[in-house]
MMTF fields as JSON, N, C-alpha, C and O atoms, coordinates in Angstrom:
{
  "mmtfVersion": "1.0.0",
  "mmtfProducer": "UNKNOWN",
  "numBonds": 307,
  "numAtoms": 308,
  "numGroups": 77,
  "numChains": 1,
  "numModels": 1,
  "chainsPerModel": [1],
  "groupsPerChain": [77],
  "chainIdList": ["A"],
  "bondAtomList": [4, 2, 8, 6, 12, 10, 16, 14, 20, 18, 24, 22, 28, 26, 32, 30, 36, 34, 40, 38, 44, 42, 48, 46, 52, 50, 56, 54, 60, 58, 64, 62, 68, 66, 72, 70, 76, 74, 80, 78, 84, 82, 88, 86, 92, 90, 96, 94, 100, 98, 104, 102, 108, 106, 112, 110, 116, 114, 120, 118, 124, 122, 128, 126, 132, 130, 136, 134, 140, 138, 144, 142, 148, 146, 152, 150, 156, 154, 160, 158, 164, 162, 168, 166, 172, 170, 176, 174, 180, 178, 184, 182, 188, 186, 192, 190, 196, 194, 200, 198, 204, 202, 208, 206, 212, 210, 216, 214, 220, 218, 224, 222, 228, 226, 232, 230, 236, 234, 240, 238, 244, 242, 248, 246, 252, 250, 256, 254, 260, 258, 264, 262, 268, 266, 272, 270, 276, 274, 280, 278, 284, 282, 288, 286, 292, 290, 296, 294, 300, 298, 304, 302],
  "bondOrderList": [1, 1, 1, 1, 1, 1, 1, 1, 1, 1, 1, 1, 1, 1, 1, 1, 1, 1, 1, 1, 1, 1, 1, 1, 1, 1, 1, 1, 1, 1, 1, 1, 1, 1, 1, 1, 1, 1, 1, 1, 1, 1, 1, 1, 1, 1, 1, 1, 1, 1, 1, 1, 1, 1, 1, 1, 1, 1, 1, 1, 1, 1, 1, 1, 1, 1, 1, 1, 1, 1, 1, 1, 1, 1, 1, 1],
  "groupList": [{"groupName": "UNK", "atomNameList": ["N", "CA", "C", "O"], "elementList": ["N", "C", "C", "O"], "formalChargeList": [0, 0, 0, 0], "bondAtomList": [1, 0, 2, 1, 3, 2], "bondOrderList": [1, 1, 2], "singleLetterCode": "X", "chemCompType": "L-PEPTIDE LINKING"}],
  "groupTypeList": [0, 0, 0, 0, 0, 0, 0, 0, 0, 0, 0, 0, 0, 0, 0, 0, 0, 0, 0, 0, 0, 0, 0, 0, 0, 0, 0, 0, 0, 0, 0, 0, 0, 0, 0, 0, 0, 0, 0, 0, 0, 0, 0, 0, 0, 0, 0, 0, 0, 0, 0, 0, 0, 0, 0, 0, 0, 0, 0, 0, 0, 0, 0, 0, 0, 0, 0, 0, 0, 0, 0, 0, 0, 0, 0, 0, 0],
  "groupIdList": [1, 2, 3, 4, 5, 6, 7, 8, 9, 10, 11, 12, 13, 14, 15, 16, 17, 18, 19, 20, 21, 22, 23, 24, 25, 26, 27, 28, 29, 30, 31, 32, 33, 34, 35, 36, 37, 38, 39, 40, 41, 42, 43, 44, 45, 46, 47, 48, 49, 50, 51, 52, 53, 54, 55, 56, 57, 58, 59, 60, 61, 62, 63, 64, 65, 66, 67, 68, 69, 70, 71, 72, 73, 74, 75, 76, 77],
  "secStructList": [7, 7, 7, 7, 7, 7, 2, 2, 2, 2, 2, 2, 2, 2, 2, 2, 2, 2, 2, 2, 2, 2, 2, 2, 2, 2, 6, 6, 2, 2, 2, 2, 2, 2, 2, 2, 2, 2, 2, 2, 2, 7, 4, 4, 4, 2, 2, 2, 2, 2, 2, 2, 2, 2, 2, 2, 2, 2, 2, 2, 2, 2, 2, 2, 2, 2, 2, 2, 2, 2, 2, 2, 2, 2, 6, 6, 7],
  "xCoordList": [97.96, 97.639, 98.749, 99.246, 99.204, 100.674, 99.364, 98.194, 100.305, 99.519, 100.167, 101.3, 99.823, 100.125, 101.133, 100.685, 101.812, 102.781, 103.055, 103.443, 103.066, 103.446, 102.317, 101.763, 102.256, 101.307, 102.354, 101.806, 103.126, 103.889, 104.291, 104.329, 104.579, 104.739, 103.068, 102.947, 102.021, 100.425, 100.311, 100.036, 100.393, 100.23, 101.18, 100.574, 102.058, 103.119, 102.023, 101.563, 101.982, 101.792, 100.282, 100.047, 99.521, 98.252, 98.546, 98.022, 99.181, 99.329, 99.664, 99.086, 100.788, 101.653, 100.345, 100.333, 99.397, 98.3, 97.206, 96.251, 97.059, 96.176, 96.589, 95.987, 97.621, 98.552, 97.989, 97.16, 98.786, 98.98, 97.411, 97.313, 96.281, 95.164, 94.49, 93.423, 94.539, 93.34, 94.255, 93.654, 95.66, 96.184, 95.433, 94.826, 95.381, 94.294, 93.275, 92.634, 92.853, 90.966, 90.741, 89.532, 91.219, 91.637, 91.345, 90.264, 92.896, 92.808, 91.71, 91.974, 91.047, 90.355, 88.562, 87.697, 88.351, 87.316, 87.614, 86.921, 88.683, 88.93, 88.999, 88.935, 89.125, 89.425, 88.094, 87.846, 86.957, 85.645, 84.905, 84.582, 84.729, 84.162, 84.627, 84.01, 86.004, 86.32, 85.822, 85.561, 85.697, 84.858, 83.51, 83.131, 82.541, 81.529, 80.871, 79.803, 81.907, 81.936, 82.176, 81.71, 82.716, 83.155, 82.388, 82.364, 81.687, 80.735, 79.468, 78.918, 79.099, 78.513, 78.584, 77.547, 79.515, 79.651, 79.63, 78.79, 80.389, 81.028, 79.957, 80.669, 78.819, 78.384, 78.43, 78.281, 78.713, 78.742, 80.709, 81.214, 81.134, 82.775, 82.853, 83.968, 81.887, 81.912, 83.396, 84.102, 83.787, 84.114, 85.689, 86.442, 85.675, 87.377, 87.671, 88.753, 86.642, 86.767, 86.897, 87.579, 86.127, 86.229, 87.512, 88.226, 87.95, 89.807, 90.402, 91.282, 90.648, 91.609, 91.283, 92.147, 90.099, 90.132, 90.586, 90.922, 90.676, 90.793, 92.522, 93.008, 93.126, 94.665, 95.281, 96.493, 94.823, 94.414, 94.401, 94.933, 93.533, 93.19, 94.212, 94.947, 94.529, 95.524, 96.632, 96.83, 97.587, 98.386, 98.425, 99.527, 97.302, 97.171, 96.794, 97.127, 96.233, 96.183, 97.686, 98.036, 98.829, 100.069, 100.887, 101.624, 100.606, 101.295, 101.058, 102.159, 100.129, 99.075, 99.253, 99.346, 99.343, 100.199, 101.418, 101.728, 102.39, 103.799, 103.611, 103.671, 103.426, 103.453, 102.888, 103.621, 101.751, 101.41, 102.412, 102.888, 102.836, 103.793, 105.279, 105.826, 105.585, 106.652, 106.531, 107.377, 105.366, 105.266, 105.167, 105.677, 104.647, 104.687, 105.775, 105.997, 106.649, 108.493, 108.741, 109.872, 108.663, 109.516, 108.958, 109.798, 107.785, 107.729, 106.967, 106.28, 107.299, 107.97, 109.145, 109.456, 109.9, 111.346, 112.127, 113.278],
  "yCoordList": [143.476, 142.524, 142.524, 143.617, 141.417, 141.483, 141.213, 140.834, 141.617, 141.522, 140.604, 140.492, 139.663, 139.089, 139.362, 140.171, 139.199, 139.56, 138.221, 138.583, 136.847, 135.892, 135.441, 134.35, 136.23, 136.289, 135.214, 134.143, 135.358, 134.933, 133.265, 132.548, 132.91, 131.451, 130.518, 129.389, 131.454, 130.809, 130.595, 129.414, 131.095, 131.127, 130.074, 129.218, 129.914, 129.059, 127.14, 126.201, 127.193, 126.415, 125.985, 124.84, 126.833, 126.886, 125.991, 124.884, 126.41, 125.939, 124.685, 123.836, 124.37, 123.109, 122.466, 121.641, 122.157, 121.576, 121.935, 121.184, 122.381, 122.328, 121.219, 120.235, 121.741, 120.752, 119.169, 118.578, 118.668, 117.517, 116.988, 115.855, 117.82, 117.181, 117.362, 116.774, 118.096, 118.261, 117.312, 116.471, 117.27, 116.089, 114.728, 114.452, 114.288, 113.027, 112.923, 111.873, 114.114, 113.97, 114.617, 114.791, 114.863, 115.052, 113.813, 113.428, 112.833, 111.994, 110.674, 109.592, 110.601, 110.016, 110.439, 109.563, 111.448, 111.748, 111.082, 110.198, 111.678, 110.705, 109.236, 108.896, 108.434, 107.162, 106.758, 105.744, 107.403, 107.01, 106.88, 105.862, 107.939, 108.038, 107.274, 107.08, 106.815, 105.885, 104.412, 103.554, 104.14, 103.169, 103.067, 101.977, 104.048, 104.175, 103.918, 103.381, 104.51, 103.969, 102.187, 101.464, 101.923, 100.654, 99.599, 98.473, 99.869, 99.093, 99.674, 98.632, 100.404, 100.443, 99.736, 99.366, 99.545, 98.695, 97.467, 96.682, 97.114, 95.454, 95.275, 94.819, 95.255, 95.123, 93.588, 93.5, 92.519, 91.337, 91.342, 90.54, 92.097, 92.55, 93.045, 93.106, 93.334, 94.379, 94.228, 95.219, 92.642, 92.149, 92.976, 93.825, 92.18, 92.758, 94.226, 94.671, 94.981, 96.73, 97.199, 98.217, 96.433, 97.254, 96.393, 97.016, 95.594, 95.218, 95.795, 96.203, 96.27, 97.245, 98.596, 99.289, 98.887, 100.54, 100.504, 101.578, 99.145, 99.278, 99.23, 99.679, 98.831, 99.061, 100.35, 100.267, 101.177, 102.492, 103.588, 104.693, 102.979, 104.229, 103.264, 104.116, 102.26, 101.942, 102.79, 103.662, 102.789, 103.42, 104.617, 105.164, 105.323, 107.022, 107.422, 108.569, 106.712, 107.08, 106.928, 107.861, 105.776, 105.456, 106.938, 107.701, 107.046, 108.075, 109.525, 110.03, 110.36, 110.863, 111.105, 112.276, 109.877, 110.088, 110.2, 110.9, 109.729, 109.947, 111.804, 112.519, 112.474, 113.705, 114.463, 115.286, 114.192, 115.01, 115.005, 116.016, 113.61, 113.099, 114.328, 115.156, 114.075, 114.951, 116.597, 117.477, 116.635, 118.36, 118.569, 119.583, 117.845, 117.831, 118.2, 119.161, 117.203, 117.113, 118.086, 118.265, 118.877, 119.903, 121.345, 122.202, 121.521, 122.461, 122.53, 123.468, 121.028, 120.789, 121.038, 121.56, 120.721, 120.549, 121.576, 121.408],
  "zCoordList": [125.825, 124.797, 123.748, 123.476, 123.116, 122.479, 120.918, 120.848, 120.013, 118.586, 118.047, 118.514, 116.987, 116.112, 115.226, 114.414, 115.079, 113.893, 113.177, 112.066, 113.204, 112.793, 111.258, 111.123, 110.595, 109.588, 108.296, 108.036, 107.88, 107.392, 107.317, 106.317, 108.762, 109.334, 108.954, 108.48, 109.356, 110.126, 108.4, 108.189, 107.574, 106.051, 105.586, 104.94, 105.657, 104.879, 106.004, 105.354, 107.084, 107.949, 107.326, 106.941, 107.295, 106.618, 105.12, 104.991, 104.322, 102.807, 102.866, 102.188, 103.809, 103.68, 104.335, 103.422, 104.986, 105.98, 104.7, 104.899, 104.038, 102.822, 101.469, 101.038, 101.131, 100.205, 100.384, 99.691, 101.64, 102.349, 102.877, 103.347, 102.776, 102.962, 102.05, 102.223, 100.736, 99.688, 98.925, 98.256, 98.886, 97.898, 98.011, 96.976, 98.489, 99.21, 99.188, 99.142, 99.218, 99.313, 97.669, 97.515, 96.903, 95.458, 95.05, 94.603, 95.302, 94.726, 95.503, 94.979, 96.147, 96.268, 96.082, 96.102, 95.964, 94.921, 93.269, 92.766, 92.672, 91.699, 91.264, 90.082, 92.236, 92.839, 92.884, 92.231, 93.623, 93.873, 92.616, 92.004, 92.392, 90.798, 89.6, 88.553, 89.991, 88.971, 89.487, 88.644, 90.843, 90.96, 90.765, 90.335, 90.998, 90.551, 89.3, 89.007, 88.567, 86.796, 86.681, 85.801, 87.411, 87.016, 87.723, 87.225, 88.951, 89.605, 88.245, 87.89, 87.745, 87.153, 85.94, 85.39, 85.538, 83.98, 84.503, 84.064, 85.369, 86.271, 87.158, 88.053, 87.658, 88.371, 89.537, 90.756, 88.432, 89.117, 89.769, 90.555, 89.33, 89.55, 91.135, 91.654, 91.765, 92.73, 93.789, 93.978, 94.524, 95.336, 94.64, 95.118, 93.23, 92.724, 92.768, 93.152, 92.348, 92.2, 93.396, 93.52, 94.892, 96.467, 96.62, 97.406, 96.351, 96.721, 96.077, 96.835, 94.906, 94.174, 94.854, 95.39, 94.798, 95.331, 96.694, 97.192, 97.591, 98.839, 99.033, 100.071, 98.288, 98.336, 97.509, 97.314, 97.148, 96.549, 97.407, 97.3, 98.491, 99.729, 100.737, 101.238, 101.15, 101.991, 101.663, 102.508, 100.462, 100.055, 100.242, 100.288, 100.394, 99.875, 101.594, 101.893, 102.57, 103.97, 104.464, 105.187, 104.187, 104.816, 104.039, 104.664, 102.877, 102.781, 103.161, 103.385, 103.319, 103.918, 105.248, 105.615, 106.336, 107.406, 107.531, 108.494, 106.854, 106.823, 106.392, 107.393, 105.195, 105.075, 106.492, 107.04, 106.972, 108.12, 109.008, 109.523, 109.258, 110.917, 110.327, 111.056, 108.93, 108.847, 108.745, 108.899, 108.476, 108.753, 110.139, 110.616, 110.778, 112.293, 112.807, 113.543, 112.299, 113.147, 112.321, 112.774, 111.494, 110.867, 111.677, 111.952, 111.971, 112.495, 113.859, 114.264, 114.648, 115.926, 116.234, 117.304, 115.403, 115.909, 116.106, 116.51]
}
């Protein structure tokens, strides 16, 4: 049985894959709740607040995948 020794790499690999997915789900908890507030005050607003928040999370998934695809190729490559 060979042991582990790569404690070092699985940790750095771990962080960068934490970073790159709580950054996002961070800011889109924030994002929600700020819609929530605002469907709440705006209520007849609804249609304008789910199109703004919806180019909000377009933005934040394209980038989101670009960071993953490049941690990928960095420690693919």
């Amino acid at each position: 049985m060979v042991e582990f020794d790569l404690w070092k790499e699985s940790l750095i690999l771990g962080l960068v894959f934490v970073v790159i997915v709580f950054g996002p789900c961070l800011y889109a908890a924030l994002v929600g709740r700020k819609c929530i507030q605002e469907l709440g005050r705006y209520p007849t607003q609804a249609a304008r607040i789910h199109l703004g928040i919806f180019f909000k999370f377009f933005f934040v998934e394209i980038f989101s995948f670009f960071l993953l695809y490049m941690a990928y190729a960095f420690f693919a490559g």
